[in-house]
N, CA, C and O of each residue as an XYZ file, in Angstrom:
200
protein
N      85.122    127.888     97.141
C      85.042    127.283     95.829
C      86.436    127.021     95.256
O      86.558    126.044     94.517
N      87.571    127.837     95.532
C      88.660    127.727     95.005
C      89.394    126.282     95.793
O      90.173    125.598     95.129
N      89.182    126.037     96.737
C      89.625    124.989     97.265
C      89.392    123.643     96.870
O      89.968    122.578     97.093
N      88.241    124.034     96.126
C      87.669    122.354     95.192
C      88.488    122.167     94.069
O      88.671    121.026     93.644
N      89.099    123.324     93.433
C      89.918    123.310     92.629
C      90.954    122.692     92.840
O      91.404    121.937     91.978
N      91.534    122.864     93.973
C      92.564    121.519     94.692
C      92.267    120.394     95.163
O      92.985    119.393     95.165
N      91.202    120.504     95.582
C      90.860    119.302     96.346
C      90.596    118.247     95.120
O      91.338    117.273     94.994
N      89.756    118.430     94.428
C      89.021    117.348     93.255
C      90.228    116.902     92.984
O      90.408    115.908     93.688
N      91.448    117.190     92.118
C      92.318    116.405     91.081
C      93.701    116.003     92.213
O      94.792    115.529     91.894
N      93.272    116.329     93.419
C      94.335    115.757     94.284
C      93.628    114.210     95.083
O      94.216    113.220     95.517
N      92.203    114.532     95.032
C      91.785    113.162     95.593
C      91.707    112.072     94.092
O      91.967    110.869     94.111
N      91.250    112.932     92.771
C      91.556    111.757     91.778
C      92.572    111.160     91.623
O      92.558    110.022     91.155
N      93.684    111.773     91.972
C      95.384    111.408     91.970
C      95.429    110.257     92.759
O      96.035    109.251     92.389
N      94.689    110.351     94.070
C      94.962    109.494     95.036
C      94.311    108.589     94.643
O      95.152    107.700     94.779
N      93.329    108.029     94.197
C      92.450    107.193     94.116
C      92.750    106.321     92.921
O      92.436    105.156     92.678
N      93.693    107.529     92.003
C      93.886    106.356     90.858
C      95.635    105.711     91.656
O      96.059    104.574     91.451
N      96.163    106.469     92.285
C      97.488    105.936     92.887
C      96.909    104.718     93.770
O      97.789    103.884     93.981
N      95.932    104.464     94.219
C      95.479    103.684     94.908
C      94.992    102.079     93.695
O      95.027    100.876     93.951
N      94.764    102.495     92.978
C      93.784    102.006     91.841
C      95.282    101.171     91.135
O      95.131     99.950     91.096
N      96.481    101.607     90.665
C      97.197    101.556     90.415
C      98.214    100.584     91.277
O      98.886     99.732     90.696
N      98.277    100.766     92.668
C      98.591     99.806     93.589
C      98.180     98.651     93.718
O      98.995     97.755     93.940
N      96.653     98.347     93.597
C      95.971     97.418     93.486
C      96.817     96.178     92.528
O      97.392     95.101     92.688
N      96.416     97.242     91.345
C      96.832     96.574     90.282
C      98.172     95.741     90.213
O      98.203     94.597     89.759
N      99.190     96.356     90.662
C      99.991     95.753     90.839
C     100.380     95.253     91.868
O     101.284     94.469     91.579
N     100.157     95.276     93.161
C      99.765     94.141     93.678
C      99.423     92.907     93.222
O     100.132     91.927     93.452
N      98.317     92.845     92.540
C      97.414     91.805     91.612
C      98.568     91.033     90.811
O      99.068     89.927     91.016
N      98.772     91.831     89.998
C     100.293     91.081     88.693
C     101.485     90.240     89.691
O     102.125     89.196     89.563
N     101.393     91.217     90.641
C     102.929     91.107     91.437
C     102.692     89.350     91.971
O     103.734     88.941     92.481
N     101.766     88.468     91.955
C     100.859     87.935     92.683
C     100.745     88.070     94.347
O     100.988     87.075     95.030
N     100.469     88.989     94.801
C      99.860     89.715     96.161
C      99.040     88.614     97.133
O      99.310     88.248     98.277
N      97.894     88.210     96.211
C      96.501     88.108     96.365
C      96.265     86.067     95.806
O      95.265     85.396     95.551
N      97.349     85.840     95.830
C      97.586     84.104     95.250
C      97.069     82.858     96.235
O      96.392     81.842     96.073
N      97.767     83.503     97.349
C      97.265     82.270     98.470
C      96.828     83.056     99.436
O      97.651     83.609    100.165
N      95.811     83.198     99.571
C      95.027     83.970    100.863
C      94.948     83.026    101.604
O      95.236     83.603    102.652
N      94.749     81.822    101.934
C      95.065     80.828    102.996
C      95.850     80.369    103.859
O      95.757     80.038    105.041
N      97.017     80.411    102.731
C      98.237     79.557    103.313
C      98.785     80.670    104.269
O      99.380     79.926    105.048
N      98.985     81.827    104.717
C      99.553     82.730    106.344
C      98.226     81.980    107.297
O      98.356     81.815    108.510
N      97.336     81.689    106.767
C      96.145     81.467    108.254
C      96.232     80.015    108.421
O      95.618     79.661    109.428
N      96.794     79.030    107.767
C      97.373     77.604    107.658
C      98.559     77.418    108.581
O      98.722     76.653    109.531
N      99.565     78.601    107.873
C     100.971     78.016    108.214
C     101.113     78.487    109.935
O     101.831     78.008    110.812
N     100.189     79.534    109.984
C     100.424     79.991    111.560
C     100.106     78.751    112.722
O     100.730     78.652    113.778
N      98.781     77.654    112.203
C      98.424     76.777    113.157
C      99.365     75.732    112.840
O      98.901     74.624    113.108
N     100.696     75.704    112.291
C     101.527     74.433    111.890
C     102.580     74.570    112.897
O     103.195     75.636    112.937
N     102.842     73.715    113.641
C     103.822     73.525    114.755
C     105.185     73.475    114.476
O     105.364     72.339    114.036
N     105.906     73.880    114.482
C     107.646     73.526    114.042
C     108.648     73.444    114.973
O     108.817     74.020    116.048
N     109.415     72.453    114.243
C     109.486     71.730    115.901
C     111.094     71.892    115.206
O     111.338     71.259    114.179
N     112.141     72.760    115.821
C     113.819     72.749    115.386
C     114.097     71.873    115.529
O     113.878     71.398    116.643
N     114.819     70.986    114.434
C     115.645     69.549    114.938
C     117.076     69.929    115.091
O     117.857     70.213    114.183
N     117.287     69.897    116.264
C     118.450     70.411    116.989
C     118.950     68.672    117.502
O     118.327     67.878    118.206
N     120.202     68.532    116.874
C     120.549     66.897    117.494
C     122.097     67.583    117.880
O     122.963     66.892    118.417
């Protein structure tokens, strides 16, 4: 029983540190173009080396 005493407010910690990441992620804009890495990977680039 004493171990729940640690356990509970160390997994809420985590979950809001997690919760908190999100979030800023989100602001940071993280989450803006979810497309454009799965776009730009099939785009060919070609060095113009003259």
């Amino acid at each position: 029983m004493s171990g729940l005493l640690l356990l509970i407010p160390v997994a809420l910690g985590l979950g809001l540190l997690g919760l908190a990441t999100f979030f800023w992620a989100m602001r940071d804009g993280q989450f803006e173009d979810l497309d454009g890495s799965a776009q730009r990977i099939l785009i060919d680039e070609e060095d113009d080396e003259q």
